[in-house]
N, C-alpha and C positions, 0 to 999 in steps of 0.2 A: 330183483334177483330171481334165477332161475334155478331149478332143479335138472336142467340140461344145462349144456356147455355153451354159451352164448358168442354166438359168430361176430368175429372180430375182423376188420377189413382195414387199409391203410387210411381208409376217408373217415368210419366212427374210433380209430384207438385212441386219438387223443379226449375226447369228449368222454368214452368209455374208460377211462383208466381218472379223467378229474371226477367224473361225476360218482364213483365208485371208494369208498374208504380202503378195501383188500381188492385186489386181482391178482389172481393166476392167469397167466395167459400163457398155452399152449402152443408153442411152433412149431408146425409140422407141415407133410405135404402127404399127398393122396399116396404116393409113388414108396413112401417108406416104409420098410415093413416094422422098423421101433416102433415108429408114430401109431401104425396102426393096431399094435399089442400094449401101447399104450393107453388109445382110444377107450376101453370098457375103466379105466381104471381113473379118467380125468371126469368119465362120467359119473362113479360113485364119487367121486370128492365134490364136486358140481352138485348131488342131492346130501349128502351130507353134511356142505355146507355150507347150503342154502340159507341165504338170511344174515351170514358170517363174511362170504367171498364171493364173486362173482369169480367166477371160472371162466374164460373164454378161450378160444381156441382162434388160431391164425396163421391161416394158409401162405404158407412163402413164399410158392409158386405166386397167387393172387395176389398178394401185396409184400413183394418186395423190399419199398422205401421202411415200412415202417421194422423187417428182420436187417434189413444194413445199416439202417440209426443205431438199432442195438445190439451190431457186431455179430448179429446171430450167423453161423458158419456152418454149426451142426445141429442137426435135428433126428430125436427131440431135443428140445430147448424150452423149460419152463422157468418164465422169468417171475417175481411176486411183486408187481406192484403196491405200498404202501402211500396216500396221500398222496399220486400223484411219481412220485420218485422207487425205484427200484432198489431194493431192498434182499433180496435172495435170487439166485440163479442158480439153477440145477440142470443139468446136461446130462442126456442120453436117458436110456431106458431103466428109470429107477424105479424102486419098488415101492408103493403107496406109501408107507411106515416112513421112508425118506423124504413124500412129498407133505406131509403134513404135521411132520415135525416143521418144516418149514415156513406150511401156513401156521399151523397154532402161537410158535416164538413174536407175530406179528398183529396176532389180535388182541 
């Protein structure tokens, strides 16, 4: 695990969400400005917990197949992967305190 938000594409998600106990995974695109007032706040939850979750982030634009398997429509879109299966989904531009009640409920 990292202390950055570890880049997520539609070729490593499935290997990266089995091989991982928690993920957060981050949908977003370059072009949004949620996403990107987002961006400083997916990177403190990514070192803070480090070691707990893998954090990753993935571009819709760049991988498509794997934001239309999961319905993803609007961005941002943070989904929590548990074991493989999804577990929390939280939409649009929340405020850290909401994203990690969400991780914490799952560790």
């Amino acid at each position: 695990m990292s202390t950055q938000p570890f880049h997520i594409t539609d070729s490593n998600f499935e290997q990266t969400i089995k091989d991982n106990p928690v993920v957060l995974v981050d949908f977003w695109a370059t072009w949004c400005g949620p996403c990107r007032a987002l961006a400083p706040i997916i990177e403190e939850i990514a070192a803070e917990y480090n070691g707990r979750v893998l954090v990753g982030k993935l571009d819709v634009d760049e991988s498509p197949q794997t934001a239309e398997k999961f319905n993803v429509y609007s961005i941002p879109t943070m989904i929590v992967f548990k074991d493989g299966v999804e577990v929390d989904r939280l939409v649009g531009l929340c405020p850290k305190p909401h994203i990690t009640e969400a991780l914490t409920k799952h560790l």
